[in-house]
mmCIF file of the N, C-alpha and C atoms, coordinates in Angstrom:
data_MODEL
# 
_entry.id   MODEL 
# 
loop_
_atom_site.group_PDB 
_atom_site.id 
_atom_site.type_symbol 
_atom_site.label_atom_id 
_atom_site.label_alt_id 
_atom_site.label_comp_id 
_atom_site.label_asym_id 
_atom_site.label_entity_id 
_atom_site.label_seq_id 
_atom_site.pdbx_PDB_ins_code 
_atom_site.Cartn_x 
_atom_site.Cartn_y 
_atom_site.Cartn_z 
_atom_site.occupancy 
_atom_site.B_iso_or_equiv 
_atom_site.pdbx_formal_charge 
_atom_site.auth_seq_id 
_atom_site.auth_comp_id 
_atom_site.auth_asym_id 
_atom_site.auth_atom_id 
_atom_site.pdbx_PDB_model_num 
ATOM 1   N N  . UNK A 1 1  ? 9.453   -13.275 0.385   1.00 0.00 ? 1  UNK A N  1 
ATOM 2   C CA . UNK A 1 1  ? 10.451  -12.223 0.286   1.00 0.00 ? 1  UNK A CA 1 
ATOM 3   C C  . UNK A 1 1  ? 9.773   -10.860 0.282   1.00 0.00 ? 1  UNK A C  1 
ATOM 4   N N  . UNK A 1 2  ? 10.502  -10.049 0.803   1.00 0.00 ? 2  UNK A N  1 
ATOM 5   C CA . UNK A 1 2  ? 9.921   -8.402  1.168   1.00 0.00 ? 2  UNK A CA 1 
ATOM 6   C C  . UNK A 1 2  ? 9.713   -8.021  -0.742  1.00 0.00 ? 2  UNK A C  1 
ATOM 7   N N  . UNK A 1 3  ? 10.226  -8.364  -1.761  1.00 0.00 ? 3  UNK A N  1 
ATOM 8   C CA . UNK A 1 3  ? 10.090  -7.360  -2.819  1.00 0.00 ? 3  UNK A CA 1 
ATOM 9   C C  . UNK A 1 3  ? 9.494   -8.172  -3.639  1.00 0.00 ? 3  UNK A C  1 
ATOM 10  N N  . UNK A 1 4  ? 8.783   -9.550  -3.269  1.00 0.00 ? 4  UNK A N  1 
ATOM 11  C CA . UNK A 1 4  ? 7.869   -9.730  -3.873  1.00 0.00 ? 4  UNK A CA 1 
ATOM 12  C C  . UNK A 1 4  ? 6.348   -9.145  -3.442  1.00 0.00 ? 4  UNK A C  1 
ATOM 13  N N  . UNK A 1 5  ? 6.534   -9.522  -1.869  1.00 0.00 ? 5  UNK A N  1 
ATOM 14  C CA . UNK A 1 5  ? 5.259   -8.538  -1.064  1.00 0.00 ? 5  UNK A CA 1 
ATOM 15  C C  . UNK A 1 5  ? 4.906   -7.190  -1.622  1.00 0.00 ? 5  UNK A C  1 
ATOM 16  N N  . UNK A 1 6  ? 5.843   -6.115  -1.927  1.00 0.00 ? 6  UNK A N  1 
ATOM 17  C CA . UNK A 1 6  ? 6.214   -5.093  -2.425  1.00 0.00 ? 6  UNK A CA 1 
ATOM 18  C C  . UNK A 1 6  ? 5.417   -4.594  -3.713  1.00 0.00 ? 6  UNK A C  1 
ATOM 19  N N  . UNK A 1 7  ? 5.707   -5.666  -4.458  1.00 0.00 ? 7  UNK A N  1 
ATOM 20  C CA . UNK A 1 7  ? 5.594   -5.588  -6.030  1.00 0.00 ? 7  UNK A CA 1 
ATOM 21  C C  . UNK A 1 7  ? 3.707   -6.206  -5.860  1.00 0.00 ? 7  UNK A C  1 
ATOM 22  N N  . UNK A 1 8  ? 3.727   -7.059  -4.950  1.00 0.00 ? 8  UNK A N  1 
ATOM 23  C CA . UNK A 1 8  ? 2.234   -7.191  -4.949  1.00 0.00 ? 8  UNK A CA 1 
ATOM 24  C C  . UNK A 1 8  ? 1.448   -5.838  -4.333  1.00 0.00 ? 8  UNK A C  1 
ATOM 25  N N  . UNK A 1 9  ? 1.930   -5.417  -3.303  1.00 0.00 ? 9  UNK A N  1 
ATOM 26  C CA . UNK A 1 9  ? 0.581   -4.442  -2.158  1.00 0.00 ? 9  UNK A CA 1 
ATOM 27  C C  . UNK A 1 9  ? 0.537   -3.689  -3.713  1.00 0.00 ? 9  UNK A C  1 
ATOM 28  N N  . UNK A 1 10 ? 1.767   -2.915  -4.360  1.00 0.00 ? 10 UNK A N  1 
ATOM 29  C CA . UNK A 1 10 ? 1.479   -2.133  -5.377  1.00 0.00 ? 10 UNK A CA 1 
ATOM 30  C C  . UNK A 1 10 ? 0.747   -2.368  -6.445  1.00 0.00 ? 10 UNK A C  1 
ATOM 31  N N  . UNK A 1 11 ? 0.739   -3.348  -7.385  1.00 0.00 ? 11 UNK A N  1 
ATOM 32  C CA . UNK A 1 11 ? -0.245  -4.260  -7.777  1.00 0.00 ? 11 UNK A CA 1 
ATOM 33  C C  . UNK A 1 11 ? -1.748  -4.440  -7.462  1.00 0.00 ? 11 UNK A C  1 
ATOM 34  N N  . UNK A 1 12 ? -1.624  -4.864  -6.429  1.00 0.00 ? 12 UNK A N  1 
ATOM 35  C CA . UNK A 1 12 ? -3.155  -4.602  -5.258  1.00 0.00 ? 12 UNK A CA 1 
ATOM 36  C C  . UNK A 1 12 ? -3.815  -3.711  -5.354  1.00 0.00 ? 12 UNK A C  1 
ATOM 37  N N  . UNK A 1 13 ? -3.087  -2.447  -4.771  1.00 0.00 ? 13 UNK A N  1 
ATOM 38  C CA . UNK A 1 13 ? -3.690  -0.903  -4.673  1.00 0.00 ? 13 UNK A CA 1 
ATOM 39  C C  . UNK A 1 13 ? -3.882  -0.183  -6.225  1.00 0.00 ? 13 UNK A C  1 
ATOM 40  N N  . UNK A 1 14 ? -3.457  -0.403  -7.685  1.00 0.00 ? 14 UNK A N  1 
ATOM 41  C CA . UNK A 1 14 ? -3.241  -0.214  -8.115  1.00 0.00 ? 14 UNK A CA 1 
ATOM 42  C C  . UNK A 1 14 ? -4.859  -0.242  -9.101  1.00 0.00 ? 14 UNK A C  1 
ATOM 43  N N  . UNK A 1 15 ? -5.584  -1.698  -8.649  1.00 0.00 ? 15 UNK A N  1 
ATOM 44  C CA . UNK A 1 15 ? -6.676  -2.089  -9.226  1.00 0.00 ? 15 UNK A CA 1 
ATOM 45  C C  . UNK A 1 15 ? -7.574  -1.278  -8.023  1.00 0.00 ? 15 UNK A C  1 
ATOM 46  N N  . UNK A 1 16 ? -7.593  -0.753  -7.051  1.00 0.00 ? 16 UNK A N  1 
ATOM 47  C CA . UNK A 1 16 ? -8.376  -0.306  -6.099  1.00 0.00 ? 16 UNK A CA 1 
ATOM 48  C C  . UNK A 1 16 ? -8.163  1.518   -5.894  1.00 0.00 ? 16 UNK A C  1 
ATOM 49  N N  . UNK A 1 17 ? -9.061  1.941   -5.196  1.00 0.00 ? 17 UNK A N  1 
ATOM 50  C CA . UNK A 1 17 ? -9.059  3.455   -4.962  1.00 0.00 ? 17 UNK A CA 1 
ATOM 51  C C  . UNK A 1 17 ? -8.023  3.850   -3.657  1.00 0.00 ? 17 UNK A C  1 
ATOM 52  N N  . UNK A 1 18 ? -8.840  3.030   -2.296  1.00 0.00 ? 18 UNK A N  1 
ATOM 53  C CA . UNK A 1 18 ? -8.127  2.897   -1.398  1.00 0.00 ? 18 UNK A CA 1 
ATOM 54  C C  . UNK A 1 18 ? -8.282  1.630   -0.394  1.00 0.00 ? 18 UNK A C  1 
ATOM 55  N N  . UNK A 1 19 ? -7.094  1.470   -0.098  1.00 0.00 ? 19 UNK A N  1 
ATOM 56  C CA . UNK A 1 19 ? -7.140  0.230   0.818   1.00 0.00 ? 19 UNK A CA 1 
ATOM 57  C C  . UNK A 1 19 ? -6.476  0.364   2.079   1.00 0.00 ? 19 UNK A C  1 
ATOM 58  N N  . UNK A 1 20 ? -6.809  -0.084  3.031   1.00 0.00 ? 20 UNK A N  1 
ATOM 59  C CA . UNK A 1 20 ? -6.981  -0.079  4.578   1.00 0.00 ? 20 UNK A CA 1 
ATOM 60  C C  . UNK A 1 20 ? -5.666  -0.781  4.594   1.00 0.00 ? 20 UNK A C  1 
ATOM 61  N N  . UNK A 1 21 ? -5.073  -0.100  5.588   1.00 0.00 ? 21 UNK A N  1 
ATOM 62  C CA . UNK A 1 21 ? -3.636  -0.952  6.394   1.00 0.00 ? 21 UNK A CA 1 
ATOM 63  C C  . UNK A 1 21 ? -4.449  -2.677  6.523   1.00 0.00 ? 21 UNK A C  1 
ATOM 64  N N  . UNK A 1 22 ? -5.218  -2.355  7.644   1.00 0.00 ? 22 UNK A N  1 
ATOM 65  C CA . UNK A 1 22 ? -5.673  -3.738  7.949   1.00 0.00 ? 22 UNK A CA 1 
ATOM 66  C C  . UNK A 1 22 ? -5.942  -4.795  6.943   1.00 0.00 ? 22 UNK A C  1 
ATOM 67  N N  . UNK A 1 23 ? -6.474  -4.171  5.639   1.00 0.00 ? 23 UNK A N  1 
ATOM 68  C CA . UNK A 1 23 ? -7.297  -4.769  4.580   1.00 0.00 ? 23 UNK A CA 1 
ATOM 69  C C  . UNK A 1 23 ? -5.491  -5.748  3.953   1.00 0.00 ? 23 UNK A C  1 
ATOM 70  N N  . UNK A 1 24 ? -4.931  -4.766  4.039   1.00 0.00 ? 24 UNK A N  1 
ATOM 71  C CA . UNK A 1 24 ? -3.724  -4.794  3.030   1.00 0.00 ? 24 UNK A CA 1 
ATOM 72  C C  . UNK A 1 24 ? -2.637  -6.488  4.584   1.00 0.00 ? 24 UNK A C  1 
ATOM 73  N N  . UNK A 1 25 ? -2.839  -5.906  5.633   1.00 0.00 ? 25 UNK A N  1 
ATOM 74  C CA . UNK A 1 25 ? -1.929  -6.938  6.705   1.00 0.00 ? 25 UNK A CA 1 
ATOM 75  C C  . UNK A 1 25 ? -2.748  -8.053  6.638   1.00 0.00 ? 25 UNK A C  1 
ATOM 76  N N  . UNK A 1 26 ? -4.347  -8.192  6.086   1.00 0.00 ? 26 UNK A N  1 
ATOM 77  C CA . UNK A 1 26 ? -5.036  -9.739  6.184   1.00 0.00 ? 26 UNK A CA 1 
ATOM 78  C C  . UNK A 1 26 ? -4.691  -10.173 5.186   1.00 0.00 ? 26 UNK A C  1 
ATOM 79  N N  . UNK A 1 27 ? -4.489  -9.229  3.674   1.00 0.00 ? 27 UNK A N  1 
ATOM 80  C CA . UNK A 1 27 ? -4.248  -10.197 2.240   1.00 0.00 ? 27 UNK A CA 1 
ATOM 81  C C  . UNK A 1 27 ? -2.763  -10.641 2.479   1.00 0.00 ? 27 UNK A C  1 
ATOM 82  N N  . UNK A 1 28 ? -1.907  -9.664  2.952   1.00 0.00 ? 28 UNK A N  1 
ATOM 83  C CA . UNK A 1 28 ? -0.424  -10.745 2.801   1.00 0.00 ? 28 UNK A CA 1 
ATOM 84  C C  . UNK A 1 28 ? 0.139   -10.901 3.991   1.00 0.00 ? 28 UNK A C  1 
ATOM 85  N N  . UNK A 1 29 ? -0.895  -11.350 5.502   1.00 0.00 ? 29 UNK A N  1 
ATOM 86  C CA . UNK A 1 29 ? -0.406  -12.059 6.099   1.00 0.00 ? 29 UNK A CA 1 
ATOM 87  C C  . UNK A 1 29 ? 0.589   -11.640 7.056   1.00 0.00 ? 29 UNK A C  1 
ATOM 88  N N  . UNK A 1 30 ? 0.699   -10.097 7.165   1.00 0.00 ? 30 UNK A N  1 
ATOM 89  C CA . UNK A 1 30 ? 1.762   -9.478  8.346   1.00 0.00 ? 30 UNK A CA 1 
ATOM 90  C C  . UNK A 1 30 ? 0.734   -8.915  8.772   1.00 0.00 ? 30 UNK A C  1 
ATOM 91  N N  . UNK A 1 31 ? 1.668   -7.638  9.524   1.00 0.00 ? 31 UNK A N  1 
ATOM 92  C CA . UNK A 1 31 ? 1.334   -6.987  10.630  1.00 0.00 ? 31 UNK A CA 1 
ATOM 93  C C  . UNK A 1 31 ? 0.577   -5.451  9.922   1.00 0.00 ? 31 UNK A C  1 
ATOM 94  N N  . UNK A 1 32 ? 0.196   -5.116  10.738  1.00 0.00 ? 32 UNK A N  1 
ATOM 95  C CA . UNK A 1 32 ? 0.002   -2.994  10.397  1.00 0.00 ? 32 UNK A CA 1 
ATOM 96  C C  . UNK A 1 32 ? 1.417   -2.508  9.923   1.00 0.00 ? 32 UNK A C  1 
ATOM 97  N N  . UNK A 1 33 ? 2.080   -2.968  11.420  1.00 0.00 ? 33 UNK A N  1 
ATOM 98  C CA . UNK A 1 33 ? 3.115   -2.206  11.729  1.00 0.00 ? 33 UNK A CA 1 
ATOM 99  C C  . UNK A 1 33 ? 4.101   -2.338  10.016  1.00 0.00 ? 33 UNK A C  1 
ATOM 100 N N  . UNK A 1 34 ? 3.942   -3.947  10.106  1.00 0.00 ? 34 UNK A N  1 
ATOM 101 C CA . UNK A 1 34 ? 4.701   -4.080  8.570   1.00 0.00 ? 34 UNK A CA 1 
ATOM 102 C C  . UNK A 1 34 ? 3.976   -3.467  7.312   1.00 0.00 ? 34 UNK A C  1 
ATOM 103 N N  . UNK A 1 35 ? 3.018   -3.360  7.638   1.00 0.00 ? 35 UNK A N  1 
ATOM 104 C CA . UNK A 1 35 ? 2.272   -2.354  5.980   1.00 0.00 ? 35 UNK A CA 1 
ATOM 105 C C  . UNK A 1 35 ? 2.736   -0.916  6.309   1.00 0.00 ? 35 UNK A C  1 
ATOM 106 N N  . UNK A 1 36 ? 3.156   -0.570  7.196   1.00 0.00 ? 36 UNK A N  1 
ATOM 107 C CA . UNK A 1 36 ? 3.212   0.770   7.218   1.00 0.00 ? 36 UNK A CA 1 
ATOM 108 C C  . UNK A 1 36 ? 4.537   0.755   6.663   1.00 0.00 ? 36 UNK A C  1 
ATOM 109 N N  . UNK A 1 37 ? 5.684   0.420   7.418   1.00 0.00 ? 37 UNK A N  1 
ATOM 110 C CA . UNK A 1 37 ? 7.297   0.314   7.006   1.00 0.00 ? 37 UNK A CA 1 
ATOM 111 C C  . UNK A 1 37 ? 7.073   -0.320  5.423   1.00 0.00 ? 37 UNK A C  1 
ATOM 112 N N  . UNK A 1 38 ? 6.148   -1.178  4.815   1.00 0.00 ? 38 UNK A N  1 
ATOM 113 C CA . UNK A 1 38 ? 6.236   -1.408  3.337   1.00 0.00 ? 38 UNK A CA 1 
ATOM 114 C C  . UNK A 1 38 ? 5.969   -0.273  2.291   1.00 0.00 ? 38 UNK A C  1 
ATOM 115 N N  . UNK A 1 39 ? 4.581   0.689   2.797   1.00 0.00 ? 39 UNK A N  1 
ATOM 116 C CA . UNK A 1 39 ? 4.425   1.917   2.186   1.00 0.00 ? 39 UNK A CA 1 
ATOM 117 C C  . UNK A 1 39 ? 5.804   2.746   2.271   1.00 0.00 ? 39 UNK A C  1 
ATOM 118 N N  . UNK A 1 40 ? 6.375   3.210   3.626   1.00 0.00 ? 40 UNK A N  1 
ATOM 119 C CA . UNK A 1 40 ? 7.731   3.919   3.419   1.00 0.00 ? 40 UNK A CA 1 
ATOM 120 C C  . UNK A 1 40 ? 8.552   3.709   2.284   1.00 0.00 ? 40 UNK A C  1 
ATOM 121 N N  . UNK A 1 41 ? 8.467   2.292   2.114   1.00 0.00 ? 41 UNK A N  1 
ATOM 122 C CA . UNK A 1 41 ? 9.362   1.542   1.299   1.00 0.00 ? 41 UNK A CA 1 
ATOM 123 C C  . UNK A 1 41 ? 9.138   1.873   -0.030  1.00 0.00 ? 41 UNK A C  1 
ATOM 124 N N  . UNK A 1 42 ? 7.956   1.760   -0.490  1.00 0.00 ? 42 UNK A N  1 
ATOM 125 C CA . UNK A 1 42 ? 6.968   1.740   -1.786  1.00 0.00 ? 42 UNK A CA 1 
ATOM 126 C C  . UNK A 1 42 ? 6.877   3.249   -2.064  1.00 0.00 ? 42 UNK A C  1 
ATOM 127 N N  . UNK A 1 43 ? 7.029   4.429   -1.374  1.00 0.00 ? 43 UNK A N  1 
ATOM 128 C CA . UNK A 1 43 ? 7.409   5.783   -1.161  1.00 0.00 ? 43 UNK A CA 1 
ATOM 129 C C  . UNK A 1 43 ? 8.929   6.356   -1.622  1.00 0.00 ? 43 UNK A C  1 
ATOM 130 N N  . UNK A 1 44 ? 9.670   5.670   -1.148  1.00 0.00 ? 44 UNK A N  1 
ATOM 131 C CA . UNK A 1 44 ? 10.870  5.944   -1.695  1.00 0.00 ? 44 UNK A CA 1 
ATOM 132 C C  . UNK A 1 44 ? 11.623  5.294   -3.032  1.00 0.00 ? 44 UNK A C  1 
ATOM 133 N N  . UNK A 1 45 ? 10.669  3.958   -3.145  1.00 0.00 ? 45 UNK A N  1 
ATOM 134 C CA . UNK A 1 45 ? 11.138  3.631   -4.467  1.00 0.00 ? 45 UNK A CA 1 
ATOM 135 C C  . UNK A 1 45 ? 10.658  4.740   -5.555  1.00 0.00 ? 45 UNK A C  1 
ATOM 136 N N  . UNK A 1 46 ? 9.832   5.804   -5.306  1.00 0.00 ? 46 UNK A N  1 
ATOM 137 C CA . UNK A 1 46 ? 9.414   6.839   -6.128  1.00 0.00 ? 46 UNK A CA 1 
ATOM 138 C C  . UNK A 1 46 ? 7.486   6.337   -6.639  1.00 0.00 ? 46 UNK A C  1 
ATOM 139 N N  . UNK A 1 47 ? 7.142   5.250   -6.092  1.00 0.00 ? 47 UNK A N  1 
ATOM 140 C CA . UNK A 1 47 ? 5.625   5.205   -6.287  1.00 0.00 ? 47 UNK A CA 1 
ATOM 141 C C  . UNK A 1 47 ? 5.057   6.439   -5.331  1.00 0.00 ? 47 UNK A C  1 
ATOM 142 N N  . UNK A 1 48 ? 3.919   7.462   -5.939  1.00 0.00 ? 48 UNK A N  1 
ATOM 143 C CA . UNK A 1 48 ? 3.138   8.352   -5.467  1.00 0.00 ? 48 UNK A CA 1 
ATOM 144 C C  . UNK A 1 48 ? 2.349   7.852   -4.748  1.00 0.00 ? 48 UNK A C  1 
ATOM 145 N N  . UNK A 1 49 ? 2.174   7.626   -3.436  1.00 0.00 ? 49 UNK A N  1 
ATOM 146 C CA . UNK A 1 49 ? 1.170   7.041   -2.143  1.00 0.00 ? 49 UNK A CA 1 
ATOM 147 C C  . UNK A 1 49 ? 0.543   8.175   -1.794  1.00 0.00 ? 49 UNK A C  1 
ATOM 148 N N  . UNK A 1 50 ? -0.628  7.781   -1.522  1.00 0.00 ? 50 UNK A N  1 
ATOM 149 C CA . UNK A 1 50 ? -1.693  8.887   -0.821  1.00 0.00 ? 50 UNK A CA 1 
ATOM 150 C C  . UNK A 1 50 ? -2.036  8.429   0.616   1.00 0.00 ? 50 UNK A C  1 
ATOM 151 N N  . UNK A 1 51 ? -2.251  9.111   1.995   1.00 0.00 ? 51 UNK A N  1 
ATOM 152 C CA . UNK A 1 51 ? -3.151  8.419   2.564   1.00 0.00 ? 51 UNK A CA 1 
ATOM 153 C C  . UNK A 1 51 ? -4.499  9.373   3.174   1.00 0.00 ? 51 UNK A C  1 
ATOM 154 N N  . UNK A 1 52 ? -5.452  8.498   3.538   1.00 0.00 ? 52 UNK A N  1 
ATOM 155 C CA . UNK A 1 52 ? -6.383  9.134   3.919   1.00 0.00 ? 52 UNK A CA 1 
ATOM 156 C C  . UNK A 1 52 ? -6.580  8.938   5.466   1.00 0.00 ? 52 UNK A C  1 
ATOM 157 N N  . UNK A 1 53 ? -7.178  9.839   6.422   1.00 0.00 ? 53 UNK A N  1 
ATOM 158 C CA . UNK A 1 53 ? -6.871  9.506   7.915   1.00 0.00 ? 53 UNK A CA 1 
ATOM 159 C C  . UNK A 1 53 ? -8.265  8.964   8.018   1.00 0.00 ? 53 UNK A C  1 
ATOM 160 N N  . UNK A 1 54 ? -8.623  8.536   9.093   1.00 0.00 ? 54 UNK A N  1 
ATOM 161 C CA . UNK A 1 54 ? -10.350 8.345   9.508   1.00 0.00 ? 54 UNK A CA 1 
ATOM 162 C C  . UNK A 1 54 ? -10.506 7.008   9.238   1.00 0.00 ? 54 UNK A C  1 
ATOM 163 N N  . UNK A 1 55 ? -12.028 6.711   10.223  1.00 0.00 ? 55 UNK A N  1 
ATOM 164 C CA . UNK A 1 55 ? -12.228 5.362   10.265  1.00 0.00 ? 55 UNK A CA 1 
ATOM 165 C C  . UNK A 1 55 ? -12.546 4.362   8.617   1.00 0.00 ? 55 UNK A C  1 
ATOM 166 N N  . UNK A 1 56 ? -12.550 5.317   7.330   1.00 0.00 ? 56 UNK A N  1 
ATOM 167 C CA . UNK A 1 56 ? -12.645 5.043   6.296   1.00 0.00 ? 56 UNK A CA 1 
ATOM 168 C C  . UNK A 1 56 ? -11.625 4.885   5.453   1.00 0.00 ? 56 UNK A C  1 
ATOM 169 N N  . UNK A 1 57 ? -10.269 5.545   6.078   1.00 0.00 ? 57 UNK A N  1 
ATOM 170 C CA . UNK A 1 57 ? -9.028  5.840   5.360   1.00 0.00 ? 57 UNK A CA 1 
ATOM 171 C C  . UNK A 1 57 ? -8.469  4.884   5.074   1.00 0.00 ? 57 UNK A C  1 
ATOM 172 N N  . UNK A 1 58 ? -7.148  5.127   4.383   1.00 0.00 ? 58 UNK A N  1 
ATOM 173 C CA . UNK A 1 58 ? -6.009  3.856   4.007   1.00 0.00 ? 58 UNK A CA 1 
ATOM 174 C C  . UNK A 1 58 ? -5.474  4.772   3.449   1.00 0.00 ? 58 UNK A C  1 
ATOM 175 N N  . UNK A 1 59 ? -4.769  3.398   2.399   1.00 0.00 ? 59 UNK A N  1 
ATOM 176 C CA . UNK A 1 59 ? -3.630  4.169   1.341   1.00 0.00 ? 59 UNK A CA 1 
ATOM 177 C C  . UNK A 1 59 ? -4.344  4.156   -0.302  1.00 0.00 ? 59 UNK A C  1 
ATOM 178 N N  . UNK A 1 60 ? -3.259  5.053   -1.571  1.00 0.00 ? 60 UNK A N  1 
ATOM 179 C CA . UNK A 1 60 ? -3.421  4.554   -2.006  1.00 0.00 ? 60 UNK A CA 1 
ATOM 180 C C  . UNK A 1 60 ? -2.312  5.275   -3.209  1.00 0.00 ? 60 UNK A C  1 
ATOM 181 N N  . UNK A 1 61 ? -2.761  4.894   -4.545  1.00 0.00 ? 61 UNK A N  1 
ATOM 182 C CA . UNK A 1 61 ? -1.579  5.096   -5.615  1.00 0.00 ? 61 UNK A CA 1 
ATOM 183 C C  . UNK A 1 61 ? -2.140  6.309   -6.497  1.00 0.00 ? 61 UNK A C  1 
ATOM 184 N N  . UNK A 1 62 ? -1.549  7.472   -6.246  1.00 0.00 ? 62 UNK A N  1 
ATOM 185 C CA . UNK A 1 62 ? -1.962  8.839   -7.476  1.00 0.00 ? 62 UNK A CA 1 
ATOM 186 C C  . UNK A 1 62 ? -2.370  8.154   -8.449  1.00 0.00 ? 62 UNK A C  1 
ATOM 187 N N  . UNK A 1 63 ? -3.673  8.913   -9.372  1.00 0.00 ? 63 UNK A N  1 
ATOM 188 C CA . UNK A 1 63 ? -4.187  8.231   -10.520 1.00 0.00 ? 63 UNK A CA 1 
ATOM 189 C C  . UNK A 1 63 ? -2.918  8.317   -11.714 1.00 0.00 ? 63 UNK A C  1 
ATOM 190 N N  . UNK A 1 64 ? -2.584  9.623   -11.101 1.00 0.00 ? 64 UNK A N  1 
ATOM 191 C CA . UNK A 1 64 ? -1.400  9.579   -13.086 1.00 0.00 ? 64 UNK A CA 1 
ATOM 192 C C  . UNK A 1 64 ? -0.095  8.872   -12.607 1.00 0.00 ? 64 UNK A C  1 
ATOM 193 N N  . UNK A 1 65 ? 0.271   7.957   -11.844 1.00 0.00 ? 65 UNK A N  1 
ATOM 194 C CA . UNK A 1 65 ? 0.929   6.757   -11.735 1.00 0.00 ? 65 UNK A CA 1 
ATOM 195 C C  . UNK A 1 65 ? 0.737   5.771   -12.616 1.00 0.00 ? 65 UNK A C  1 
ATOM 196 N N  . UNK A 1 66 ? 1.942   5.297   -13.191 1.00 0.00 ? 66 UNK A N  1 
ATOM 197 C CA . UNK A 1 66 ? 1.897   4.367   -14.049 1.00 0.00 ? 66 UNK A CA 1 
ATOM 198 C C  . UNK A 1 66 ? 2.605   3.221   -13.670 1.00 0.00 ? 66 UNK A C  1 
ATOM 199 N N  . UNK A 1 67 ? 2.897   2.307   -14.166 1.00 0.00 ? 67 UNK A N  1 
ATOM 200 C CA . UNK A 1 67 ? 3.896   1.025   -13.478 1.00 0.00 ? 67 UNK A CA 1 
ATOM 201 C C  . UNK A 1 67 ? 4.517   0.772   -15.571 1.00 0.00 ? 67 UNK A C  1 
# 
């Protein structure tokens, strides 16, 4: 289900600084395209997402974010 995926990438990123689209579509098994439309998602539920551009970039969760 999409809002368990959800509740995990956030989870995920949460123990990490930043994590790679790609990094994030090999642990649960979709696409880019779907990590990207999941961040939108994870954006409007009101979680603070960062991203970084470049061959080093990804996403990730503002430090003064809390869950």
């Amino acid at each position: 289900m999409k809002i368990d995926r959800l509740l995990s990438i956030v989870i995920y990123m949460l123990n990490r600084d930043l994590v790679s689209a790609r990094e994030l579509a090999e642990r649960f098994e979709v696409t880019s395209r779907t990590i990207q439309r999941d961040m939108e998602s994870i954006e409007l539920a009101g979680i603070p997402i960062y991203t970084v551009q470049g061959p080093h970039g990804g996403y990730g969760i503002m430090e003064s974010f809390k869950l």
